[in-house]
N, C-alpha and C positions, 0 to 999 in steps of 0.2 A: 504494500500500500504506500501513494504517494502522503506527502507531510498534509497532502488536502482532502485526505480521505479516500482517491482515485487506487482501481487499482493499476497495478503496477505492469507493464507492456511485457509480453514472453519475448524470449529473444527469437531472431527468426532461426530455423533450423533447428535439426535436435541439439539438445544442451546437454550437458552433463561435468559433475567435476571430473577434476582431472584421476586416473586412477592414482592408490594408492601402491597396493601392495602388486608386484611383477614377476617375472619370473619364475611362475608357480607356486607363488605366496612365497617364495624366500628373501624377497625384495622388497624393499620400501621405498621409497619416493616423497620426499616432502619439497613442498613449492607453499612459502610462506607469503605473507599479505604483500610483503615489499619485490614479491616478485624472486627471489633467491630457491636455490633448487641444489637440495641436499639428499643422496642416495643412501639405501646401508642394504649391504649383502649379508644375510645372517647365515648363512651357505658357508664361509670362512669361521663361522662358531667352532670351538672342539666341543659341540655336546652332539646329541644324536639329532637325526632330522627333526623327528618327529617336535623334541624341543627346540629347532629349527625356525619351524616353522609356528610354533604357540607362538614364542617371541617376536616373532614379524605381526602377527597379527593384533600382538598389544601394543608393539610399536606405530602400526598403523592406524590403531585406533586415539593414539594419542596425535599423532600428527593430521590426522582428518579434521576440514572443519570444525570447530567447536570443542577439539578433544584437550585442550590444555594446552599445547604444546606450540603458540603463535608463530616462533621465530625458528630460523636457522637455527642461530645459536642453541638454541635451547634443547632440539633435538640431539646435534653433536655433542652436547656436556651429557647428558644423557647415556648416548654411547660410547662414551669414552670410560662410562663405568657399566654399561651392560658386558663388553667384553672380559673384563677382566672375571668377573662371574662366573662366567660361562666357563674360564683358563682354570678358575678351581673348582668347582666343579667337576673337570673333566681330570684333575689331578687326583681325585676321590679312588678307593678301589670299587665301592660303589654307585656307579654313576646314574644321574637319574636320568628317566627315557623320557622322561613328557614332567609338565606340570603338576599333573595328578598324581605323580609318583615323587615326589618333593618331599622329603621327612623332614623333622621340628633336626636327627641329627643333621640332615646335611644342613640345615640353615643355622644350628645351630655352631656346628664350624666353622660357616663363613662367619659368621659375624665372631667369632673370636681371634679370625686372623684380620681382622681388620684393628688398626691402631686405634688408640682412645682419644683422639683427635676431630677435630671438625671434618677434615678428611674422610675417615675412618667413618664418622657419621650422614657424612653426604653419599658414600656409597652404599650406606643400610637404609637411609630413609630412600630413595631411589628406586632400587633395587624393589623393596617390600613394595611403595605404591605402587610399582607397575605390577608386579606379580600377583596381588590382590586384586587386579581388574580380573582375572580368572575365576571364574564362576566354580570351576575344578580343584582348586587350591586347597586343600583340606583343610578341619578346623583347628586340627593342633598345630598346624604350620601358621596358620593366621593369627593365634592365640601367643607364640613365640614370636614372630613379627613384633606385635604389642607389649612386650617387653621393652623395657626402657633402653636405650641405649647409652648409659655412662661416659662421657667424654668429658676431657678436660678443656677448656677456649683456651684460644691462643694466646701465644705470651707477647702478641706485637704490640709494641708501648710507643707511646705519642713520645715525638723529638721535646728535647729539654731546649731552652730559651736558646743557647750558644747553639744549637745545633739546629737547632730550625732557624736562624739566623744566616748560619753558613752556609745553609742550602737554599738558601733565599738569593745568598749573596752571588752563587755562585750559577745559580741557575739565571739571577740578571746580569751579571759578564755574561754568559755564552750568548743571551739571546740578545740581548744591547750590541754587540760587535756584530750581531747580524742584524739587527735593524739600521744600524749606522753602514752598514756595509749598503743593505740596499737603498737607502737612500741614497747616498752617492750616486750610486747609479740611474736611481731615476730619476735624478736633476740631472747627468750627465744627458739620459735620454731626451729627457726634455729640450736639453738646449742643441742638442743636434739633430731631433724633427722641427724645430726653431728654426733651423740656420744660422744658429749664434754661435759654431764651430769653423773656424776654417777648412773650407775640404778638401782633403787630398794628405792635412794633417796627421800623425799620428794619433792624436787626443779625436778627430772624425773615423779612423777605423774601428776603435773602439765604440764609438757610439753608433757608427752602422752596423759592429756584432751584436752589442747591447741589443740595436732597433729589432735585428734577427730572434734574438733571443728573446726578447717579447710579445715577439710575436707565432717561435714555433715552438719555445720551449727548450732550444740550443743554438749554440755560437755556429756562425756557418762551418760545417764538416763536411768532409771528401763522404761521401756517396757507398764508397767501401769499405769504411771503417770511422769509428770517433774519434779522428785524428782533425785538429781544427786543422781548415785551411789555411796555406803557408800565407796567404796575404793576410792574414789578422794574425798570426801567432805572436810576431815580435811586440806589438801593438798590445795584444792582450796579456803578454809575461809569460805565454807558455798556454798548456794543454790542461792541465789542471784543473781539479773543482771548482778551486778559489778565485783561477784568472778566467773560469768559463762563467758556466751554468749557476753559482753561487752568487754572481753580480745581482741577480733579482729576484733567487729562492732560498727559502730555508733548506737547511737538511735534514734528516729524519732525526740526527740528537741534537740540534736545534730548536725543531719544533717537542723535542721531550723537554728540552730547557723551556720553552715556552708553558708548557701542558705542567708543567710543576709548580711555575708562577699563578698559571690561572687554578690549579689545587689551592695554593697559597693563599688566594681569595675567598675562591667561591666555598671551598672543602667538598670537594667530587672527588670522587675517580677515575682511574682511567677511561672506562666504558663510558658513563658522557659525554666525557671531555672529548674523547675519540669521534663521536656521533654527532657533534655540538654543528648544529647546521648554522650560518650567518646568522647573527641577531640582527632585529629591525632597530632602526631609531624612531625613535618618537617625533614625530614632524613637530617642527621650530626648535628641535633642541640644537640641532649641530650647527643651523643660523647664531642661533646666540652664543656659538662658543663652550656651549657647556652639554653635551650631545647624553642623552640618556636612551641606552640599549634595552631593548624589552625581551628577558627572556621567556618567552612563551608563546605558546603558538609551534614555531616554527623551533625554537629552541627546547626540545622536548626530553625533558632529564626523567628516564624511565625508570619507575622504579619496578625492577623485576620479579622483584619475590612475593609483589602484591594482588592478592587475587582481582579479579575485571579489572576494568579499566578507571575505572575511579578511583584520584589518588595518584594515578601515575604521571602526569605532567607536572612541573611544577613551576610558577612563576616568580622569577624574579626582576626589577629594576635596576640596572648598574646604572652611575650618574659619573662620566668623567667628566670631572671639578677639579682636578691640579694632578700634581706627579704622586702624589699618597692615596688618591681614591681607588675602588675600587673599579672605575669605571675603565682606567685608564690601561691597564692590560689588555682589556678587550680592543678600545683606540691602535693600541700599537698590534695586536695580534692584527686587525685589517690591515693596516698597514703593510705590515710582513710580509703578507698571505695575498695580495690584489692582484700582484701578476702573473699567479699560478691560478688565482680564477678566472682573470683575461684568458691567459691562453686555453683554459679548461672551456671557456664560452666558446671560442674558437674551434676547437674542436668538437664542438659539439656536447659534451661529457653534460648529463644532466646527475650531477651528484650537487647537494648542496650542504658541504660542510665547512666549518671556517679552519682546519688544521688541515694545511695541504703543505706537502714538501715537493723537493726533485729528488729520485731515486740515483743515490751514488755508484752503486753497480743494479743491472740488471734483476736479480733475484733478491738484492736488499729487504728485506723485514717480509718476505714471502712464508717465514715457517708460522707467523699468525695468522690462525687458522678465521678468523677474521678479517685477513688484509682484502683491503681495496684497491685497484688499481686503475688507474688510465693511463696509457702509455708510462713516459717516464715519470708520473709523481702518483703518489701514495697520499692517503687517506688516513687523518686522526693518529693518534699513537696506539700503545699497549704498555705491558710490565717490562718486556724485554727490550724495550728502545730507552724506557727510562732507566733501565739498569747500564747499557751500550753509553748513555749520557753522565751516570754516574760514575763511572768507572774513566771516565775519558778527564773529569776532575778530579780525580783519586779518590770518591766516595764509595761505598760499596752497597751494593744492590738498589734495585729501585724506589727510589723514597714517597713515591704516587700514595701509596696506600696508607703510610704514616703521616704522610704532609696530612690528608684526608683528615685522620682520626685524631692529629693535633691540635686543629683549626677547630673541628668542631664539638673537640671536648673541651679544648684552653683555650680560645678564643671565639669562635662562636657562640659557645655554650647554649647549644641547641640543636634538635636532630638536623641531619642531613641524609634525605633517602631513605629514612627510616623511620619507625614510629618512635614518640617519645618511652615506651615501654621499654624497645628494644633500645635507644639512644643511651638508655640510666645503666641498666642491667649489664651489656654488652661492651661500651665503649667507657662509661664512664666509673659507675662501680669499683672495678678490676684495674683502672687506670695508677702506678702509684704517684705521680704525681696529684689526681685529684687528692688521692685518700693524705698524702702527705700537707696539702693545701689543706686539708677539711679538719687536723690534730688543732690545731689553736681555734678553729670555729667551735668544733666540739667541747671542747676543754671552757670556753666562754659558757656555751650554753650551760653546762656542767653548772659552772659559780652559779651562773645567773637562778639558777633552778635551785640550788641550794641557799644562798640569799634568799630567794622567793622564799623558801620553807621554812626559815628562821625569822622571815616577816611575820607568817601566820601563824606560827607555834605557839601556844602560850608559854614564856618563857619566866614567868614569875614565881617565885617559890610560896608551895601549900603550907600553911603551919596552924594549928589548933590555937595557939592566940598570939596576939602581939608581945615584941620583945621586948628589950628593953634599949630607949633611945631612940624606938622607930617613931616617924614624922606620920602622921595621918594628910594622905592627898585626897582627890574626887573620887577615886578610884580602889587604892589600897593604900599599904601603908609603905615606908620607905626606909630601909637599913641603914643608906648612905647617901645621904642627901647629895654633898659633893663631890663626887666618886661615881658620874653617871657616865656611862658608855654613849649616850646620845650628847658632849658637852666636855669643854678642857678639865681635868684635872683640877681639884681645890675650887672649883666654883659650883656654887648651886645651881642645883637643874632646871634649866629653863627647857625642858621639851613638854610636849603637848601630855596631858595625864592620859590619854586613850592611848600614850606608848608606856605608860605603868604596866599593861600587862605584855609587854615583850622586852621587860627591863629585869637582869637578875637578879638587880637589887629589891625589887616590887616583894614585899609578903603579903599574902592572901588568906584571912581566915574568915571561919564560917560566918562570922559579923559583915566582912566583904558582900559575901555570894550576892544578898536581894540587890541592890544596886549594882551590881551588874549585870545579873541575870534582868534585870529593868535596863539597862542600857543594851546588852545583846537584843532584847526585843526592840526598845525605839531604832534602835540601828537596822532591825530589819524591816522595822514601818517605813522609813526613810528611805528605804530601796527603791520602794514603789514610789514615791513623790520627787525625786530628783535625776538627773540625764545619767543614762548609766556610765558616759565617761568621769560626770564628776564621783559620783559612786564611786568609781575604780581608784579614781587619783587619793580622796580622803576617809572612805570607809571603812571600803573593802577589806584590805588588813585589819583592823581592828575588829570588824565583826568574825573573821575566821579566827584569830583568836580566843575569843568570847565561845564559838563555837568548838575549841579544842579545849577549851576551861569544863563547856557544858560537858565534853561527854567526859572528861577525866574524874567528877563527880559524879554524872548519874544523872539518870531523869528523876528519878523519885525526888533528892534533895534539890537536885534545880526547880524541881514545880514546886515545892516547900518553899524556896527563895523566893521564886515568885509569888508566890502568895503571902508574902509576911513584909512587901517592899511597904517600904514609910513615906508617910507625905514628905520628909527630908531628903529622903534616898530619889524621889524625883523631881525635887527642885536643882538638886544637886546636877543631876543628869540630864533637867534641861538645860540649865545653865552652861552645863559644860557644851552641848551640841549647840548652843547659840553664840559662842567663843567667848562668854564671859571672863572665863579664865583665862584664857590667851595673853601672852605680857605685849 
């Protein structure tokens, strides 16, 4: 049905999807929404046909319209732990022939040679879901499935200040001398499609390889091999990356120097940052100098582990506003990137992503099983470029997925791609710098909560009658007059008599009780007739007090108290809650 109610037009001719399973069911076939087309021969398994062929058909069910399984990717991460199942499995002395012949022991072996790791967990919970789509699957196998499976998270820990510093630092050298690099060059360009070159010049041969170069993606080359042409080589320094094809493109550990800065911002990882199509400007922003990127829409930060589709894009606003904004990475990644998407329009290539390199040899960064390609430049990064980048600064491995969990446990301080449930538990939690940040918060709250409990406590000593020397106040009587905890040494106490009962000088006897036990009561008439902050700031204490007096005697004698209070015991008591006594 159309959006107006209409229905909807048949196509002409017969229709139908595309097939799934080939080969005589031992074949899979998946063609995802973006058009990408991934095979699996389950015929290469070491189990027996007949389990063969069950697995093709759960596999197909999963990659069929609707079945779960959207994406390329998602199928190949898939088989890259179907197989190795199948290897023990078939290493068994008893091997199973189909599904239905599946025992709690064999599953119960696999799942004990699998490590206690996320790893180790990602190929159990996998494995189980797909094999429970089997209606055959017995119930003690399904029932051991649902055993928990024990793992420990990873120990990767967010960079410490100096060290996310340094890879900040250094990830802006590598891509700073390649933005400086091509600009040169594109002012060079500029000014020799100008005519503001002498021609015939050395400083116009280079700007006619440059013009070459912008427009086919290399420096003019002999025809039978990538050897520049001998009339530009002197001109251009040589044959080389640097004097060629690097005049007005990144390189693949350039653009991971780049994909590290934009981690450094935004706190993504590789897989967006890889897919990050051109962000739109916001019309009149880049007039006024101050251009604001919208990521959304077109900029689509998927979050994959989320079930439908709701939740999976995510928007955000970058505003380049100076050299410290956020915005302003993205400004220079276009920048970078513009005449690798010239020549890509040229070419025709309709890919729209904003990390595009020139490939330095031929099969450069082809072993990701993800890569992109149009002729010579590549698409987005991965883990492995940003390791190739790290390593080329003397860092070691790739920093993408800690920058990631840095930014958005120690300075974002909020989920990224993920729910805030998973954000606490997973990233933050386990983090020791959090937990190291959080010892003097905890330790605050600590006092604070213990202070609190020595406000409310009654702290005044019970005694069966007055001593001798003790002062009679509003409230009770007083040991030491000048010798108050609430007041310097050697002077008399000037604090409020409603702090008599959390003073340890204060004696309290049974002559006390009614006028207090009348004062705990007005004080809780008071509740109701006055704003509950003022309540808080001048009651409240004093009546949890009164209320740890009442139960340290008793209700029997507190309702005696109360019943025996004297016309003195509430003059006294009004006077005192109207601040009569107050100095």
């Amino acid at each position: 049905m159309s959006r107006r109610g209409r229905a909807a037009a048949l196509p002409d001719g017969p229709h139908q999807r595309p097939p799934v399973l080939e080969e005589g069911g031992l074949a899979v076939r998946h063609q995802d929404a973006q058009g990408r087309v991934a095979s699996y021969h389950f015929g290469v398994l070491p189990v027996p046909r007949a389990f063969q062929r069950s697995l093709a058909v759960l596999y197909a069910a999963k990659c069929a319209p609707g079945g779960g399984w959207d994406s390329v990717e998602t199928s190949e991460a898939h088989w890259y732990l179907v197989r190795p199942f199948t290897e023990f499995l078939a290493s068994l002395d008893d091997v199973p022939q189909d599904v239905d012949r599946l025992t709690t022991a064999h599953w119960s072996a696999w799942r004990l040679s699998l490590p206690p790791r996320a790893n180790g967990y990602s190929k159990y919970a996998s494995i189980a879901g797909l094999l429970k789509m089997d209606p055959r699957l017995t119930q003690p196998v399904r029932e051991a499935m649902a055993t928990r499976f024990v793992w420990e998270p990873g120990r990767e820990q967010a960079y410490g200040p100096e060290e996310f510093k340094e890879i900040r630092v250094a990830a802006r050298r590598t891509f700073r001398s390649a933005l400086l690099r091509i600009r040169e060059n594109t002012d060079r360009l500029a000014a020799w499609r100008a005519g503001a070159i002498e021609p015939g010049s050395r400083e116009w041969l280079v700007g006619e390889a440059v013009d070459v170069l912008a427009r086919t993606g290399d420096v003019p080359l002999y025809e039978w091999g990538r050897r520049v042409r001998r009339r530009y080589r002197p001109a251009l320094g040589g044959d080389s990356a640097q004097h060629t094809w690097k005049r007005l493109f990144l390189s693949r550990k350039e653009t991971a120097a780049l994909a590290v800065l934009i981690a450094a911002e935004l706190g993504l990882n590789s897989t967006p940052i890889s897919e990050m199509p051109v962000p739109e400007t916001l019309p009149g922003t880049a007039e006024a100098g101050m251009p604001v990127y919208r990521l959304r829409l077109r900029l689509r930060l998927e979050k994959r582990r989320r079930a439908g589709h709701r939740g999976r894009f995510e928007s955000r606003n970058l505003t380049d506003s100076g050299a410290d904004s956020s915005g302003r990475i993205i400004s220079e990644a276009l920048e970078a990137t513009s005449h690798a998407r010239a020549v890509l329009a040229l070419l025709g290539a309709d890919i729209d992503r904003l990390l595009v390199w020139h490939q330095t040899t031929e099969h450069e960064g082809q072993a990701y099983r993800r890569a992109v390609r149009v002729g010579q430049f590549g698409f987005g990064v991965d883990e492995r470029a940003g390791a190739d980048w790290a390593r080329s600064v003397g860092l070691s491995g790739s920093p993408l997925k800690r920058i990631r969990k840095t930014v958005n446990v120690l300075h974002r301080r909020e989920p990224g791609q993920n729910t805030q449930d998973t954000h606490d538990s997973v990233y933050v939690l386990p983090e020791p710098q959090v937990q190291q940040a959080a010892v003097p918060v905890i330790a605050d709250g600590a006092l604070d909560a213990v202070a609190a409990a020595h406000r409310t406590v009654f702290a005044a000593r019970l005694t069966e009658k007055s001593g001798a020397g003790e002062r009679e106040t509003a409230t009770a009587g007083c040991a030491d007059y000048e010798h108050s905890p609430f007041g310097p040494p050697g002077q008399r106490c000037a604090a409020s008599f409603l702090l008599c009962t959390a003073c340890p000088n204060a004696r309290v006897t049974p002559a006390h009780h009614p006028r207090l036990a009348h004062l705990h009561q007005a004080l809780g008439t008071l509740r109701g007739v006055v704003e509950p902050a003022v309540w808080d700031t001048d009651w409240a204490d004093a009546h949890a007090r009164l209320t740890d007096l009442r139960d340290r005697v008793g209700k029997p004698m507190w309702d005696a108290a109360l019943a025996s209070v004297s016309g003195t015991d509430r003059d006294v008591i009004d006077q005192l809650l109207q601040g009569d006594y107050d100095l």
